[in-house]
ZALUM-180897 format. One line per 3 residues: number of its first residue (from 1); their letters; for each residue x, y, z of C-alpha. Coordinates in steps of 0.2 Angstrom, whole numbers. Layout:
BEGIN
NUM = a = X/Y/Z  ...
END
This chain:
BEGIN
1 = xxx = -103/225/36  -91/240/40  -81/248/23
4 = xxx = -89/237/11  -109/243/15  -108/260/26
7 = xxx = -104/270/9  -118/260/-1  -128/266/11
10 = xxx = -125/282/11  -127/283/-7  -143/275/-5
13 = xxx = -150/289/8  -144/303/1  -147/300/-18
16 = xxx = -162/289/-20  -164/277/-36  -165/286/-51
19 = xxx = -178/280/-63  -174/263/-73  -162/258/-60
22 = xxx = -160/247/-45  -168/251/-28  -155/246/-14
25 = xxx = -156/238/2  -142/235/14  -142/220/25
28 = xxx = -131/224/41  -139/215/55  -137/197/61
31 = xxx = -153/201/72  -164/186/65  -178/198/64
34 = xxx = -170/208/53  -167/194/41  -184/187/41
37 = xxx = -190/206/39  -180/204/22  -185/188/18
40 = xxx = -206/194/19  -200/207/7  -190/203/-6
43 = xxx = -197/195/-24  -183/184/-27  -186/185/-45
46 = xxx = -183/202/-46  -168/204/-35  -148/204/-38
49 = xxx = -139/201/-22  -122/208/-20  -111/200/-8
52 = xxx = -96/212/-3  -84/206/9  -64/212/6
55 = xxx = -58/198/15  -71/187/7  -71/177/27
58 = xxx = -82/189/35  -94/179/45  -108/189/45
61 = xxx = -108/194/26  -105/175/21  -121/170/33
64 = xxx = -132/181/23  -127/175/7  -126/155/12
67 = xxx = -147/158/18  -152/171/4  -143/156/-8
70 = xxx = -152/143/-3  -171/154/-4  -165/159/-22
73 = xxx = -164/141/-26  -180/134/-18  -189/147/-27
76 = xxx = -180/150/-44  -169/132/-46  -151/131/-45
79 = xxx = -150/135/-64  -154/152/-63  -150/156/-45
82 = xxx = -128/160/-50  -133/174/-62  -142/184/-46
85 = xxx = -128/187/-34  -114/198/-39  -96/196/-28
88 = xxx = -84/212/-23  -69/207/-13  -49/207/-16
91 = xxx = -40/196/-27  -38/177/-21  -51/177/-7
94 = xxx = -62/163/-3  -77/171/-11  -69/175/-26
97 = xxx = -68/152/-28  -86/153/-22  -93/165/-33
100 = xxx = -82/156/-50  -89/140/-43  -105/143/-42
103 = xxx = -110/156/-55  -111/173/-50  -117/183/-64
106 = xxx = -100/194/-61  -85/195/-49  -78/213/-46
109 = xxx = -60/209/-42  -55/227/-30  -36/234/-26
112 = xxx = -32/223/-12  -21/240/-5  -35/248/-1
115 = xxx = -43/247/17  -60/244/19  -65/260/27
118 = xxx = -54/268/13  -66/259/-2  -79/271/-4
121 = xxx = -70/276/-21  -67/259/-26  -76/245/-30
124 = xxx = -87/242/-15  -94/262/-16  -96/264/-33
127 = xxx = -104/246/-40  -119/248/-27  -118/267/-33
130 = xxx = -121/265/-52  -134/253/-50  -143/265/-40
133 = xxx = -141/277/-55  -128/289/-48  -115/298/-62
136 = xxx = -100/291/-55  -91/298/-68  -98/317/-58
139 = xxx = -94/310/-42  -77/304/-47  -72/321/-55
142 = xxx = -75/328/-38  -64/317/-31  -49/319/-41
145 = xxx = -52/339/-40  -50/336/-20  -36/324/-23
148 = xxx = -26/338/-33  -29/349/-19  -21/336/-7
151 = xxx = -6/334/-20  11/344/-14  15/348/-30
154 = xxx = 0/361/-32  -1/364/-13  15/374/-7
157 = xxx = 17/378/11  4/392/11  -6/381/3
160 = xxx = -23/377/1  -21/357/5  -39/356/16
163 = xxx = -35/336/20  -18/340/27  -25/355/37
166 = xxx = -40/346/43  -29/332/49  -17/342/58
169 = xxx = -31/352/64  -40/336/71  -24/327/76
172 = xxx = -16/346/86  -33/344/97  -33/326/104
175 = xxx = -14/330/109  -22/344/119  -38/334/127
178 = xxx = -53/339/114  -54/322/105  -72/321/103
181 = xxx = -76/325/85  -96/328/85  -102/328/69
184 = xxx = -116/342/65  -124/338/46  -137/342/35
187 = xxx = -152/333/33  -148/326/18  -131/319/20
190 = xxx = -137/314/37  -130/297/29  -111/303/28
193 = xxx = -108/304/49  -109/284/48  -97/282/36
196 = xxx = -87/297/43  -89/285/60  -81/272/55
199 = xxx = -65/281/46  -60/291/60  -64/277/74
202 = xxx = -56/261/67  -41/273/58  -36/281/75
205 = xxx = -42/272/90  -25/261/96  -11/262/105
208 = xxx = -21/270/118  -26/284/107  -41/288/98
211 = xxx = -52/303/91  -69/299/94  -81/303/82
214 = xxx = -99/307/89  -113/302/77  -132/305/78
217 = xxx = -131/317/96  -146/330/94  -141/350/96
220 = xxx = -140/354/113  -135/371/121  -117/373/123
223 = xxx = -120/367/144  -122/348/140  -107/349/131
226 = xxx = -88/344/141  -74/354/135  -67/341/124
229 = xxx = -78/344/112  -73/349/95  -89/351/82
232 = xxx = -87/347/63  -103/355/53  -105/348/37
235 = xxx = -118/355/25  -125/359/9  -124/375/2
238 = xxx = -143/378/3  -147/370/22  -146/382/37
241 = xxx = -154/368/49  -139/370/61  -132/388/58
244 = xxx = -138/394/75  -132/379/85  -115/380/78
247 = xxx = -114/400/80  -120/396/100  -106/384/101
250 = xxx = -90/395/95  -99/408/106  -95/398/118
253 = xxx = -79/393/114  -77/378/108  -70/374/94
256 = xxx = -79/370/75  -75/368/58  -87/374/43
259 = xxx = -87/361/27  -98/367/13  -104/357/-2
262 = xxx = -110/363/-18  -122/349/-17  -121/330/-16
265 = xxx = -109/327/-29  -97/335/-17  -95/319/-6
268 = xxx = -84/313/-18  -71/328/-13  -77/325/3
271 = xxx = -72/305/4  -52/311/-3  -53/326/11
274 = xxx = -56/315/25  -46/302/20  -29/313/18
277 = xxx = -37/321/35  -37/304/44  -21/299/38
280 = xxx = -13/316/43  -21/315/61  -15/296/61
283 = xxx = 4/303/60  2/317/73  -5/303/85
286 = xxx = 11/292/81  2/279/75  -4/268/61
289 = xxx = -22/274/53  -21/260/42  -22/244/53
292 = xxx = -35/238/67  -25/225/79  -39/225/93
295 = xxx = -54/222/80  -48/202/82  -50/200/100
298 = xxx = -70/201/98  -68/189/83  -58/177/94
301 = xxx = -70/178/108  -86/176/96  -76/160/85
304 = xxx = -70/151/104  -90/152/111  -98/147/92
307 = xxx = -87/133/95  -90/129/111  -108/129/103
310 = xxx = -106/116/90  -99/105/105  -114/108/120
313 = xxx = -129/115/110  -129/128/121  -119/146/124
316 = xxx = -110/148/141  -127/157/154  -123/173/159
319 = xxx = -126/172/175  -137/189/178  -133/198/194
322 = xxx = -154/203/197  -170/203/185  -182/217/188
325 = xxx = -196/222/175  -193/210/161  -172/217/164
328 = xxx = -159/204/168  -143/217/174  -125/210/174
331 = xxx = -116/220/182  -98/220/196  -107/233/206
334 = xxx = -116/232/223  -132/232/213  -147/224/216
337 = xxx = -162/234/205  -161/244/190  -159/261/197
340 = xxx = -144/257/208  -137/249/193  -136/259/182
343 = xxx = -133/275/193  -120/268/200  -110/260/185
346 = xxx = -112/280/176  -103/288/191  -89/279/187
349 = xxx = -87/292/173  -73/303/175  -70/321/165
352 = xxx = -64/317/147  -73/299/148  -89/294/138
355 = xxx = -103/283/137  -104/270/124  -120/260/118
358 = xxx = -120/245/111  -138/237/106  -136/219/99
361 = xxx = -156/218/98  -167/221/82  -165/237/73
364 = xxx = -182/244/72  -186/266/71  -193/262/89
367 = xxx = -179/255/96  -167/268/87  -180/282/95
370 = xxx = -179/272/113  -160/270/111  -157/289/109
373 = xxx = -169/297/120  -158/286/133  -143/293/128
376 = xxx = -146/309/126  -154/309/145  -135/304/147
379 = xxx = -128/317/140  -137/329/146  -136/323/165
382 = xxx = -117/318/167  -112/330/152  -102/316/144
385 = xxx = -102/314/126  -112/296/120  -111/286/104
388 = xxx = -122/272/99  -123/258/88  -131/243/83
391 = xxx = -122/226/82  -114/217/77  -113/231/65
394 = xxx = -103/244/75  -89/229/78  -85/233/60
397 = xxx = -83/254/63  -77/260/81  -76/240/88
400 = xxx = -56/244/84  -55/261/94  -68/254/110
403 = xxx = -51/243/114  -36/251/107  -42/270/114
406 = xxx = -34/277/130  -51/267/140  -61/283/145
409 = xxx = -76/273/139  -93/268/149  -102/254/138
412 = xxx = -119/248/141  -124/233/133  -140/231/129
415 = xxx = -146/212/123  -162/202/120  -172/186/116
418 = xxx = -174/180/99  -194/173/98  -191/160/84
421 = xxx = -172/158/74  -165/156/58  -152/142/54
424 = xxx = -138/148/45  -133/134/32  -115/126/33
427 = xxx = -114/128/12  -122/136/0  -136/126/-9
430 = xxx = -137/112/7  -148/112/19  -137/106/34
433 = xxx = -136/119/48  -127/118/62  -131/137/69
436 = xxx = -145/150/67  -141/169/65  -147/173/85
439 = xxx = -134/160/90  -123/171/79  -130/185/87
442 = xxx = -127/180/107  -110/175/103  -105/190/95
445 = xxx = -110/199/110  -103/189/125  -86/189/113
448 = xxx = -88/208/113  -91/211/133  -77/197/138
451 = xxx = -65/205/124  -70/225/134  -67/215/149
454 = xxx = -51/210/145  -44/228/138  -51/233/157
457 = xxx = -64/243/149  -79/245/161  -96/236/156
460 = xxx = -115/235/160  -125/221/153  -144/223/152
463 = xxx = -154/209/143  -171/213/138  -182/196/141
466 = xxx = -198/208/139  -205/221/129  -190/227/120
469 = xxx = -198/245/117  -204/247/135  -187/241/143
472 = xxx = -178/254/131  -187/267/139  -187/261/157
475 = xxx = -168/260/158  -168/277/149  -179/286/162
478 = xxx = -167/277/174  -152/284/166  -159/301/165
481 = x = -164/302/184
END
C-alpha cells in the first residue's frame, strides 16, 4: 500500500517486462473482488509474491500475504511454499521474524530513515524494478546526476538547484492561495501523477496546511479551472499531447511549470527533484514533510469497529438517511432523494474548497470511467478542483492531508455490497479466520468517515446496494445537473 507499491507500479506502466523477466502485478485493494480476481488468475507455481510493508504491521499488506500463504500451500505444500515470497521492510519489524520463520526465499532489510513515500530509490522501488528488467544501474545514475544538482556545493546562489526552486516555487504559491497542484503528464508516465500524489499530499497536508496535488483531471479550457490553480506538465521529450492545453492556460494566467525528460530513465532525476522540491515547500509551510500525525485516526477508527467486530459479528448499521434507486444516502442535510442530496451537500463549497472522492468499492475500468465522468461533471459545474481515489488505497497517499489540510474539502463517499467474502486467516498457514477482506473493507471506510467527521470535515455517504456501474453514473448525472 502507499510508498511501498505506488512506485512498483509505476515502473510497471511505464516500462513493461522486458524479455526473460518477471511480469508484475500490484495488489492494492482490500475489495474482495479484487482479490478473488487475483486469485482466478495467478499459477501459483509460477509466481514469486513479494510482501513490502516498512513498518512490517500494515494491515492490509499482511491480509494479502496471510490468504495468498495459505493457497500457496494447499496447492504447492508447505515445503516449497517459503521460497515464493520475498519480504521488504526495516530492520526489526514483525515481518522480518515472519519471513525468517517461515522461509522466505530472501529478506531485503531497507534504511529504516527513509519515509515510505521517499523509497522509490530504495529497496521497495528498485527490487520490483529489476525483476521487471529495468537497468537500475541507468536509472540510478540519473538519480545522483539530479542529486548533484540539488547539492549546495555545486549550486551557488544563482544556481541551477531545480529541487530547491521548484520547492520554493510551490511552497511561495500555497502562501498566496493557489495550492492546487494539477498535474498535466504524458501518456506514458501517466503512472508518475500517483506516486507524485502521494509525496506531495501525505508530506504537506497538516497543521492546517496542505498543497493538494490533483491527479487524473481531463484538459479543460481555462473557464472550469478556479484561480488556485497552479499546473505542473510533465513530459517526454517527444510527446506534444498537451502543448496546446498548457499554452491556453498561461494564456490565461495561470501559473505552470514545464518539466522535460529525455526519456523514462529520467524519473530517476525526477524522484530526487521532487523529493528536495517537497522537502523545500515543507520548510516554507512551517511544517514537517516527513511525518503524518493524522494518517492514525482512520486506523484507530478501523482497529475500535474491527474489534467491536470480533465481539458482535456484526459492524455498527449505518443508519441511511433515504434509499432511492438501488442508493442508500447518508447524509446531515434536509435531504430526502438523491438530487437534493447531493445538490445540496456541493453548495456547501466555498471558493478555494474542493471535492474529494473516495470509492471504497471494486476497482474495475468501468467504475474508474463512472467515477471520473462524475467528477469531472463537478468540476466543470462548481469550478472546483476534484481528486479521486480508490480505498482503502488512497488512506495510504492523501488520507494524511484530507485531515490535517486547512478543511476546504467536500468528500463523497461512495460504498457497496460485497456478493460473496473472503476470510482473511488469523496466521499464515492455519485455517482459522475470524474476519474476511469486505469486513476489512466496511470498517475501513466507516473509520475513515467518523475520523473526517471528527476533523469537521464535511461528508456524503452513498452506498450502492445495486448495479454498481449504473449507480456510478446516476449520482454523476446528478452531480453534473
Amino acid at each position: 500500500m502507499g510508498g511501498s507499491s505506488l512506485a512498483p507500479d509505476l515502473f510497471r506502466k511505464t516500462f513493461g517486462t522486458r524479455e526473460g523477466y518477471l511480469d508484475l502485478r500490484v495488489l492494492d485493494s482490500t475489495d474482495p473482488e479484487a482479490v478473488s480476481v487475483q486469485d482466478d488468475r495467478l499459477d501459483l507455481a509460477r509466481t514469486l509474491f513479494i510482501v513490502s510493508t516498512k513498518s512490517g504491521t500494515t494491515v492490509e499488506t499482511l491480509s494479502f500475504f496471510k490468504h495468498f500463504y495459505n493457497r500457496t500451500v494447499k496447492a504447492l505444500g508447505r515445503k516449497e511454499t517459503g521460497s515464493r515470497f520475498i519480504a521488504i521492510t526495516d530492520p526489526g519489524s514483525p515481518l522480518e521474524r515472519a519471513a525468517a520463520e517461515l522461509g522466505f526465499r530472501e529478506t531485503f532489510l531497507n534504511d529504516p530513515d527513509i519515509g515510505g513515500r521517499y523509497s522509490a530509490l530504495s529497496y521497495f522501488g528498485l527490487v520490483p524494478a529489476a525483476l521487471l528488467g529495468v537497468d537500475i544501474e541507468r536509472l540510478l545514475e540519473r538519480a545522483a546526476t539530479k542529486a548533484a544538482n540539488c547539492e549546495p556545493v555545486n549550486c551557488p546562489v544563482e544556481g541551477d538547484n531545480t529541487g530547491a526552486i521548484l520547492g520554493a516555487f510551490l511552497g511561495t504559491l500555497h502562501n498566496e492561495g493557489v495550492d492546487k497542484m494539477t498535474l498535466v503528464t504524458s501518456p506514458q508516465i501517466n503512472a508518475l501523477g500517483a506516486w507524485l500524489e502521494q509525496l506531495m499530499a501525505e508530506s504537506t497536508g497538516k497543521e492546517g496546511k496542505g498543497i493538494l496535488p490533483v491527479d487524473g483531471e481531463i484538459a479543460g479550457p481555462p473557464e472550469v479551472y478556479g484561480r488556485d490553480r497552479l499546473f505542473v506538465y510533465l513530459r517526454t521529450a517527444d510527446d506534444h499531447t498537451h502543448d496546446f492545453h498548457l499554452d491556453a492556460l498561461e494564456a490565461a494566467g495561470f501559473p505552470a511549470v514545464r518539466i522535460v525528460l529525455a526519456d523514462l530513465y529520467d524519473l530517476g532525476g525526477e524522484f530526487l527533484r521532487w523529493e528536495m522540491a517537497t522537502a523545500v515547500a515543507g520548510h516554507i509551510l512551517g511544517i514537517n514533510p516527513f511525518d503524518q500525525p493524522d494518517v492514525e485516526s482512520a486506523k484507530v477508527q478501523a482497529r475500535n469497529l474491527l474489534a467491536r467486530y470480533r465481539q458482535a459479528g456484526a459492524l455498527p448499521p449505518s443508519h441511511a438517511s433515504f434509499s432511492q434507486e438501488g442508493i442508500e444516502a447518508t447524509t446531515g442535510l434536509a435531504a430526502g432523494n438523491l438530487r437534493d442530496a447531493m445538490t445540496g451537500f456541493l453548495s456547501l463549497a466555498r471558493a478555494g474548497d474542493y471535492v474529494c472522492i473516495q470509492a471504497y468499492i471494486h476497482p474495475t475500468p468501468e467504475s474508474a470511467l463512472a467515477l471520473g465522468e462524475m467528477r469531472h461533471r463537478i468540476r466543470d459545474r462548481y469550478k472546483l478542483a476534484t481528486t479521486l481515489g480508490f480505498g482503502p488505497r488512497f488512506l495510504h497517499s492523501t488520507g494524511q492531508l484530507h485531515k490535517g489540510d486547512a478543511g476546504r474539502g467536500l468528500f463523497i463517499q461512495v460504498t457497496s455490497g460485497d456478493s460473496t467474502d473472503i476470510p482473511i486467516p488469523d496466521e499464515p498457514g492455519k485455517d482459522d479466520s475470524t474476519l474476511g477482506f469486505g469486513v476489512l473493507k466496511a470498517a475501513q471506510a466507516l473509520g475513515d468517515r467518523q475520523a473526517l467527521l471528527d476533523a469537521g470535515r464535511r461528508v456524503i455517504r452513498f452506498h450502492l446496494t445495486g448495479n454498481q456501474v449504473e449507480g456510478l453514473r446516476l449520482l454523476g448525472e446528478i452531480a453534473g445537473g
